[in-house]
C-alpha positions as CSV (number, residue, x, y, z in Angstrom):
1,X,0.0,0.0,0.0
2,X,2.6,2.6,1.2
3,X,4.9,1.4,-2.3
4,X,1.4,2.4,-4.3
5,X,0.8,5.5,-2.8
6,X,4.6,6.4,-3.0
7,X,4.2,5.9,-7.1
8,X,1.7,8.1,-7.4
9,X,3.1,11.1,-5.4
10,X,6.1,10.4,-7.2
11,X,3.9,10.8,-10.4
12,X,2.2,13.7,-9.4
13,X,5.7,15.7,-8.7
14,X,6.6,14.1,-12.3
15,X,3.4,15.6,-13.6
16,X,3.6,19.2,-11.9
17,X,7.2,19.4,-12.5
18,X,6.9,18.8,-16.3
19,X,3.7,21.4,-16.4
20,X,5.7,24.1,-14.8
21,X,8.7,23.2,-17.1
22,X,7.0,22.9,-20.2
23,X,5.1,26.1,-19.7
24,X,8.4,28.2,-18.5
25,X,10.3,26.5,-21.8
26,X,8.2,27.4,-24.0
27,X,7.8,30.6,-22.9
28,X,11.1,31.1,-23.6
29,X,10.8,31.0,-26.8
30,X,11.7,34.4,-28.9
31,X,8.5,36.1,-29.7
32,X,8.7,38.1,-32.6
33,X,7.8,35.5,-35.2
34,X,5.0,34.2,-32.9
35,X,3.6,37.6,-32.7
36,X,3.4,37.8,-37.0
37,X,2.0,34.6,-37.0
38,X,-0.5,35.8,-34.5
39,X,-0.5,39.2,-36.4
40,X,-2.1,37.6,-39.6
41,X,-4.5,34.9,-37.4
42,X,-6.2,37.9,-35.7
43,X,-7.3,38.8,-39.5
44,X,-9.1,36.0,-39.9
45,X,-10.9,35.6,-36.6
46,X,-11.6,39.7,-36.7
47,X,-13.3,38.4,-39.8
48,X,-15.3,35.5,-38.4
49,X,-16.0,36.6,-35.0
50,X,-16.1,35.3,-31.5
51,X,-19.0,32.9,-32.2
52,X,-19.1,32.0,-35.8
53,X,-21.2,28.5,-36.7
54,X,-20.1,25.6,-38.5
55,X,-22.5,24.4,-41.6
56,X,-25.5,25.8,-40.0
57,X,-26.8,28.3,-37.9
58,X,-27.7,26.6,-34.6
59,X,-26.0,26.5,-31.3
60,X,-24.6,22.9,-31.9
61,X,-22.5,24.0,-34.3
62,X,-20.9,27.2,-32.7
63,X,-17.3,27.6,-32.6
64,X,-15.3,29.7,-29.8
65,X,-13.5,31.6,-31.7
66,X,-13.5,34.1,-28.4
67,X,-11.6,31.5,-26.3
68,X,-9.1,31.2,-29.1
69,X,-8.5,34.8,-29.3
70,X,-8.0,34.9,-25.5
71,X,-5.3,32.1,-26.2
72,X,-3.8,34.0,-28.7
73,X,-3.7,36.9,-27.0
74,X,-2.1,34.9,-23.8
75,X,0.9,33.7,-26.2
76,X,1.2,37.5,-27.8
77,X,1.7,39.1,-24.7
78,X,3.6,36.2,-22.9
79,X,7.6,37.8,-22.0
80,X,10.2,35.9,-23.1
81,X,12.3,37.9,-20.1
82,X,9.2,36.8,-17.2
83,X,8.9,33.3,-18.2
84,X,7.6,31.9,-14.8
85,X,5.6,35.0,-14.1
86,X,4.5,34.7,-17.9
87,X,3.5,31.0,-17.0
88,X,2.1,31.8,-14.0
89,X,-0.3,34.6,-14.8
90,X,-1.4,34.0,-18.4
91,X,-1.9,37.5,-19.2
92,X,-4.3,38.6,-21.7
93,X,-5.8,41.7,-23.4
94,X,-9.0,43.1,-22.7
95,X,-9.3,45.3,-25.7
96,X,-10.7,48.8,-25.9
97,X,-14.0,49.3,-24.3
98,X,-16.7,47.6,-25.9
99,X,-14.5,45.4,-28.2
100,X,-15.0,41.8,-28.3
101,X,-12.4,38.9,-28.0
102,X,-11.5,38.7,-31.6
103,X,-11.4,42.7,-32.0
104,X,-9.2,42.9,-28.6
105,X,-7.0,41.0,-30.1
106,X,-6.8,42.6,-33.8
107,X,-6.3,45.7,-31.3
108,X,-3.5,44.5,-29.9
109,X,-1.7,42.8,-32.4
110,X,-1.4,45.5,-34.2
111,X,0.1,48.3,-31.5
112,X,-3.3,50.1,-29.8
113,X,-3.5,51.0,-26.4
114,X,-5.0,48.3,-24.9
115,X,-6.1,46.9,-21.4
116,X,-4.8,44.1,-19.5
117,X,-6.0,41.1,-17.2
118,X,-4.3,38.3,-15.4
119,X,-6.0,34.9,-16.0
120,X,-4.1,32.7,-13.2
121,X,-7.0,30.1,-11.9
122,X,-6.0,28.1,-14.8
123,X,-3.0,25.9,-16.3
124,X,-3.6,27.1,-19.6
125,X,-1.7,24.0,-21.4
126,X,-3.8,24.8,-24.4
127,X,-2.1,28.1,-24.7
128,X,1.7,26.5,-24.3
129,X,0.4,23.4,-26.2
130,X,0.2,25.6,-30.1
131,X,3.3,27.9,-28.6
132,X,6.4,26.2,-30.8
133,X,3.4,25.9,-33.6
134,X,3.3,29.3,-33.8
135,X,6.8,30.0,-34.2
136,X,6.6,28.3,-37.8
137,X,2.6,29.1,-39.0
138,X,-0.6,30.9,-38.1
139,X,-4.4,29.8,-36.5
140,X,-5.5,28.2,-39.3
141,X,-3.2,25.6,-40.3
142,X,-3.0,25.0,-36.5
143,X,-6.9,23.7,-36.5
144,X,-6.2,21.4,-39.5
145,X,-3.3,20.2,-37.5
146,X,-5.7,20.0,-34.5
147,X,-8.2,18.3,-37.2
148,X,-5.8,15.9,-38.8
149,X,-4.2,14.6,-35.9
150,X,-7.4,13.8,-33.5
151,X,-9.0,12.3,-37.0
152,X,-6.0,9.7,-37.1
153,X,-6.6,9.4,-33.3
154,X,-10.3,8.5,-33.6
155,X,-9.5,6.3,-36.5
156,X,-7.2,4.0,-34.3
157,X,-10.0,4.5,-31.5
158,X,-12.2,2.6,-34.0
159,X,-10.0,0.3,-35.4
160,X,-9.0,-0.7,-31.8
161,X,-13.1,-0.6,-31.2
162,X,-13.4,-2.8,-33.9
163,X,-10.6,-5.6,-33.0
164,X,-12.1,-5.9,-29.7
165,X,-15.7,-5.0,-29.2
166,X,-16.9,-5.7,-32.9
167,X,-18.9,-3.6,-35.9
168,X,-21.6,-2.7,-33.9
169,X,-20.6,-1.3,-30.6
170,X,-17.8,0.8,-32.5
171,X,-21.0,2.2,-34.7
172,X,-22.4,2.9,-31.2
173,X,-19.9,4.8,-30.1
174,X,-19.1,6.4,-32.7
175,X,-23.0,7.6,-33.0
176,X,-22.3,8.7,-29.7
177,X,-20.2,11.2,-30.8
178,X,-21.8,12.3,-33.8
179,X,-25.0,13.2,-31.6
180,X,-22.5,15.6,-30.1
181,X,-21.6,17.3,-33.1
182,X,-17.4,16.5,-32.2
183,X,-16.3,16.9,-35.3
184,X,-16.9,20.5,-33.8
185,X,-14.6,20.4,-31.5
186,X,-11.2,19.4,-33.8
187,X,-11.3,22.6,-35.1
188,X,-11.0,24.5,-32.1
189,X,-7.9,25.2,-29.7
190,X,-10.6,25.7,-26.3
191,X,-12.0,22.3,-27.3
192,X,-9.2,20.1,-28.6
193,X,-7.5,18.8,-25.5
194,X,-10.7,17.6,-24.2
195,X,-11.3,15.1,-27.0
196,X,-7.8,14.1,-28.0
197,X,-7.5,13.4,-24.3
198,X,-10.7,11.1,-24.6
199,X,-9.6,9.2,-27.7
200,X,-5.4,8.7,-26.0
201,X,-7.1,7.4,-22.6
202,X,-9.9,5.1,-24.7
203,X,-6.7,3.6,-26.9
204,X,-5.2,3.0,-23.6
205,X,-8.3,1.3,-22.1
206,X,-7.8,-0.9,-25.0
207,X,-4.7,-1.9,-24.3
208,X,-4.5,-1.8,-20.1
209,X,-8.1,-3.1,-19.3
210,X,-6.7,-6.0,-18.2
211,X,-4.2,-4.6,-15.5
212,X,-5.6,-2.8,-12.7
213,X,-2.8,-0.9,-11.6
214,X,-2.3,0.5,-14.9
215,X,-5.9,1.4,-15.3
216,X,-6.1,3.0,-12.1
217,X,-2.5,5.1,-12.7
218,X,-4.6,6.2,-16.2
219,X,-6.9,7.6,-14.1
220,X,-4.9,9.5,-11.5
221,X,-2.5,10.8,-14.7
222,X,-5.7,11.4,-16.7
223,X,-7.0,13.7,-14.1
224,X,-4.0,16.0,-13.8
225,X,-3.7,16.4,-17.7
226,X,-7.4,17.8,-17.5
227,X,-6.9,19.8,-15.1
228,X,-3.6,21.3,-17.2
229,X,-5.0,21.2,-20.8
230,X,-8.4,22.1,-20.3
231,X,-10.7,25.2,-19.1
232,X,-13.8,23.8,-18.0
233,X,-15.4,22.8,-21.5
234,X,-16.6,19.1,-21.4
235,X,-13.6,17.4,-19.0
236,X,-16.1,14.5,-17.5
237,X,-15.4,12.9,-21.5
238,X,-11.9,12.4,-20.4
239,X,-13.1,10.3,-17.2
240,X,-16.5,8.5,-18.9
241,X,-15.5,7.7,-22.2
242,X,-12.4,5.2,-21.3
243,X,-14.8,4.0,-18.2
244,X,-17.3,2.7,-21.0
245,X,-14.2,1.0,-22.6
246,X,-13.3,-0.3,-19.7
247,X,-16.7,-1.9,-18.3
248,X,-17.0,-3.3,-22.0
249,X,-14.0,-5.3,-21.8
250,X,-13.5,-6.5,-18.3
251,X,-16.3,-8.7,-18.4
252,X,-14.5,-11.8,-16.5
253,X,-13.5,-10.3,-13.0
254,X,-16.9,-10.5,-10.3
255,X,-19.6,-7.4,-10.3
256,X,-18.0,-6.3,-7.2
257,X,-14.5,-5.8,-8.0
258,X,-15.2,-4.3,-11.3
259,X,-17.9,-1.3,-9.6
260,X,-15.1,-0.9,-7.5
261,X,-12.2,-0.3,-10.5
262,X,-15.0,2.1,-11.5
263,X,-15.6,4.2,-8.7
264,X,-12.0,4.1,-7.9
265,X,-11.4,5.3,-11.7
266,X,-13.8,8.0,-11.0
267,X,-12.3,9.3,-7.4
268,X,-8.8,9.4,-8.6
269,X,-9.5,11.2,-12.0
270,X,-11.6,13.6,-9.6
271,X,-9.1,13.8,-6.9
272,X,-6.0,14.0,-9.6
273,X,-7.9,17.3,-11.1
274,X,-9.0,19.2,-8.3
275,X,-5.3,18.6,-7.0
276,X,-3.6,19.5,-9.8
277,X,-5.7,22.5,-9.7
278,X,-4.8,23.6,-6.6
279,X,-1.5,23.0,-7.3
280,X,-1.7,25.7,-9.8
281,X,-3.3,28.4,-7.3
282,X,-0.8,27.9,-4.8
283,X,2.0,28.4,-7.7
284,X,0.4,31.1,-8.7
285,X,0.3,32.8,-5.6
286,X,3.6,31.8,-4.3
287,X,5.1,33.5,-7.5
288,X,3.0,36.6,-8.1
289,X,1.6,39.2,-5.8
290,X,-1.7,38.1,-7.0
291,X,-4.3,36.4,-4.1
292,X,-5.1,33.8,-6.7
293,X,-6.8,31.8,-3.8
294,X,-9.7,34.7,-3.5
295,X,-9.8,34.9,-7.0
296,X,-10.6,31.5,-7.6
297,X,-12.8,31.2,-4.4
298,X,-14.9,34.2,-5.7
299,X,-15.0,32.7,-9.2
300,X,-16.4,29.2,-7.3
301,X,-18.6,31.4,-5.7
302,X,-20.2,33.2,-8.5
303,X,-20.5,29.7,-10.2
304,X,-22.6,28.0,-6.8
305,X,-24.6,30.6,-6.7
306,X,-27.9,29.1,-8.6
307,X,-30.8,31.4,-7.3
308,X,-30.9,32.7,-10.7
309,X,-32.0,29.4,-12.1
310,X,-32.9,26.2,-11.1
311,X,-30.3,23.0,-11.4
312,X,-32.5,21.1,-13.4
313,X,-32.5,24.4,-16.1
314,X,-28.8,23.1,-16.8
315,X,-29.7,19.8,-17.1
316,X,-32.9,20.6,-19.4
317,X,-30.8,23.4,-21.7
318,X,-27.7,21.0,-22.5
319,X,-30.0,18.1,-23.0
320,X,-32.4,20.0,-26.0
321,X,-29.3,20.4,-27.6
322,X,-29.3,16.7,-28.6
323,X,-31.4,15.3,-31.3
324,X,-33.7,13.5,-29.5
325,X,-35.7,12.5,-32.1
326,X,-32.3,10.3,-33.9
327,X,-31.1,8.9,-30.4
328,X,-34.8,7.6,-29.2
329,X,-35.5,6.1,-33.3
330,X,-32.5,3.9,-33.0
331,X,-32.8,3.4,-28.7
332,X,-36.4,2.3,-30.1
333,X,-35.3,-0.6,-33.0
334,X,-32.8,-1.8,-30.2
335,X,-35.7,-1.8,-27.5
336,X,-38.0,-4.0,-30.2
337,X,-34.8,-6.1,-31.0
338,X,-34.4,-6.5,-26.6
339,X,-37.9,-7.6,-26.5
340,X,-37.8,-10.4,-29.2
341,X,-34.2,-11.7,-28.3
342,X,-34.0,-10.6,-24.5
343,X,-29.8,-11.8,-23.2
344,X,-29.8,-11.4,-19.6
345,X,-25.9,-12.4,-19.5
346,X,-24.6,-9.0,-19.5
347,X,-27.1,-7.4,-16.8
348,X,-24.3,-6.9,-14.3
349,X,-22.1,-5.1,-17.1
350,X,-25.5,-3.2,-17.9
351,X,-25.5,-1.8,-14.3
352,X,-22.1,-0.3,-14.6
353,X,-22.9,1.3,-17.9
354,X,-25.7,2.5,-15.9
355,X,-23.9,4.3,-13.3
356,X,-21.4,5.8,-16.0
357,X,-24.7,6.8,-17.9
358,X,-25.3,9.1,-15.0
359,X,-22.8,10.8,-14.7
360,X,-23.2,14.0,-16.8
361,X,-26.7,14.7,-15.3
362,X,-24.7,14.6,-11.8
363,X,-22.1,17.1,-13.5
364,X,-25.0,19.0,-14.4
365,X,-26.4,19.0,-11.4
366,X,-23.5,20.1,-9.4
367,X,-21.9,21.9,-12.1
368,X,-25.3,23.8,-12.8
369,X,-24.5,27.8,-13.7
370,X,-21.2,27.2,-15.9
371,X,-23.0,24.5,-17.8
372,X,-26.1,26.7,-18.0
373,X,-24.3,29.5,-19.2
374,X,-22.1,27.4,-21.8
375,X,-24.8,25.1,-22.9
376,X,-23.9,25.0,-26.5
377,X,-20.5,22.9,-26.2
378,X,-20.9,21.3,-22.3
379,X,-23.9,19.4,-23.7
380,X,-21.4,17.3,-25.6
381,X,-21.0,15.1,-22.4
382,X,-23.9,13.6,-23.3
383,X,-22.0,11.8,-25.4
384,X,-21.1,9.4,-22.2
385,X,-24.8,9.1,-21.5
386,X,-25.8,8.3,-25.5
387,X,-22.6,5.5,-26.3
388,X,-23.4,3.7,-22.8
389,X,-27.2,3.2,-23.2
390,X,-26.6,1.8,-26.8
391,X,-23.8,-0.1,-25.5
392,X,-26.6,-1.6,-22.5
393,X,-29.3,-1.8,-25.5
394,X,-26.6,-3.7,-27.2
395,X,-25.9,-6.1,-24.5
396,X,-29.4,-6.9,-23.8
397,X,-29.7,-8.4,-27.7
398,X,-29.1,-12.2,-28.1
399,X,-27.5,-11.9,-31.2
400,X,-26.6,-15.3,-32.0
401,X,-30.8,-15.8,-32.0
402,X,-31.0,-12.8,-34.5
403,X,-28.6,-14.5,-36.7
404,X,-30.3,-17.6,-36.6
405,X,-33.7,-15.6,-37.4
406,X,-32.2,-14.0,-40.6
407,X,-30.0,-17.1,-41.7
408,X,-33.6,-18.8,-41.6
């Protein structure tokens, strides 16, 4: 036990230490060809906006262009001289009064006087993830960068899928997915850590269902790289989607033992991301004059505050964002296909999905005023919810009887 628990402090110290120095490095890095490159990417968001859609006009297809021009601006007015404090504070530009995001960043690329804010509650990996990438080219060949790469991600997700779970639960959760609108998200700096992350830890689940230790160490790692890469978009993906992986291979260990792995899964991504985060405050604070404590605490506080709506307004907003009408046609052939050729072998595995299934509405619940306020891309961890009841759906089918029906 006390071996175990040494590992993972000694991989949390691993973890922080290579966050701090991967931050401070690459803000190091000499800024006047980052700043042209940023120069010419401000162009093209000033011309699209902070919230510009993709293929249609409706909320499930909105990009955030504004949390990309805050990343921007982050790497534009990061000091190759102040690295730590640079790394610690995350500084960012306001604009003129009444700009937006993309404008107060066209403003100061291009030498107006322009305000200032420290953003330190955060890691901000995303912003020192596309740092070298903008020493050699600008935003947009960055998103199909981001585009290509999670693409060949997901494809190995479903060839992995595939190998190991068959055609139709990789169609499942690939549905899953689509019902989300993710193709959404590979185009977008504020969203792509979140699903790259999902697909790396579901590749993983693949490959280290079958050791505990490993699958549990996932976990714990998982949860600190969430806390680093992302800013509170959709991070419950990065725990659920692997789980579902997970429950769907380890079918030969006893009910007990496995809802344990999962709980256990769930504490340590938790605990793992709400240390990490702290981790950063104190940082923060240690190496600035900046309270960062009583800015986060009055940020926590604005976001528990719910007397403005009720929590089961967050739940209701992100959920209409799904198409209901797709999801409950094919949950309804599956339901027909359950009744005819009922398999009660996989009930115990069914439970498990269950529990996983919950877990955004309890995010939602808890999480209520920033996922009420950014329903248009937290809905997408729904996603969990939609791949684990087909999965259960899935289960419940005899399929060898179905075969039999349409071989006769």
């Amino acid at each position: 036990m006390k071996k175990e628990l040494l590992k993972y402090v000694v991989v949390f110290i691993t973890l922080i230490t290579l966050f701090v120095g991967y931050a401070v490095l690459v803000s190091l890095l000499p800024t006047e060809k980052i700043k042209k490159h940023i120069e010419t990417s401000a162009n093209e968001l000033l011309d699209d906006g902070d919230y510009p859609n993709a293929i249609m006009r409706k909320s499930q297809y909105q990009m955030d262009n504004f949390t990309d021009g805050l990343i921007l601006s982050i790497n534009y007015t990061i000091d190759n001289k102040k690295p730590f404090n640079s790394a610690m504070l995350c500084t960012w530009s306001t604009g003129k009064a009444g700009s937006n995001m993309t404008e107060s960043l066209w403003q100061q690329s291009h030498d107006e006087d322009v305000g200032f804010v420290n953003y330190p509650r955060y890691w901000h990996g995303n912003s020192f993830l596309i740092r070298p990438f903008l020493l050699f080219t600008n935003y947009e060949t960055i998103r199909w960068i981001m585009y290509a790469l999670s693409s060949i991600l997901m494809l190995i997700l479903g060839i992995k899928l595939f190998q190991k779970l068959g055609m139709l639960k990789t169609i499942a959760f690939a549905t899953g997915l689509i019902c989300v609108n993710i193709f959404v998200t590979q185009f977008s700096i504020q969203f792509f850590p979140v699903v790259v992350m999902s697909v790396i830890a579901s590749i993983l689940m693949c490959k280290y269902y079958d050791n505990r230790k490993k699958v549990l160490l996932t976990a714990f790692i998982l949860g600190c790289c969430t806390a680093y890469f992302d800013l509170f978009t959709t991070p419950l993906l990065i725990c659920g989607l692997p789980l579902i992986v997970y429950i769907s291979l380890k079918t030969d260990e006893p009910f007990i033992r496995r809802l344990k792995t999962v709980l256990l899964f769930s504490c340590l991504w938790a605990f793992a991301y709400a240390l990490c985060w702290m981790t950063k405050l104190t940082l923060a604070t240690l190496l600035s004059d900046m309270n960062v404590f009583a800015n986060a605490f009055d940020q926590f506080v604005g976001w528990s505050d719910t007397q403005k709506i009720a929590r089961i307004d967050a739940i209701t907003r992100t959920f209409g964002m799904l198409p209901i009408f797709f999801i409950c046609l094919a949950l309804s052939v599956l339901f027909l296909l359950t009744i005819f050729f009922f398999n009660k072998k996989e009930i115990k595995t069914n439970i498990l999905l269950f529990i996983v299934a919950l877990y955004p509405f309890v995010w939602f619940f808890l999480a209520a005023l920033p996922s009420y306020w950014h329903w248009w891309f937290s809905y997408r961890a729904y996603a969990i919810s939609i791949i684990a009841l087909f999965f259960i759906f899935i289960n419940f089918i005899s399929w060898d009887k179905v075969e039999k029906l349409i071989t006769k």
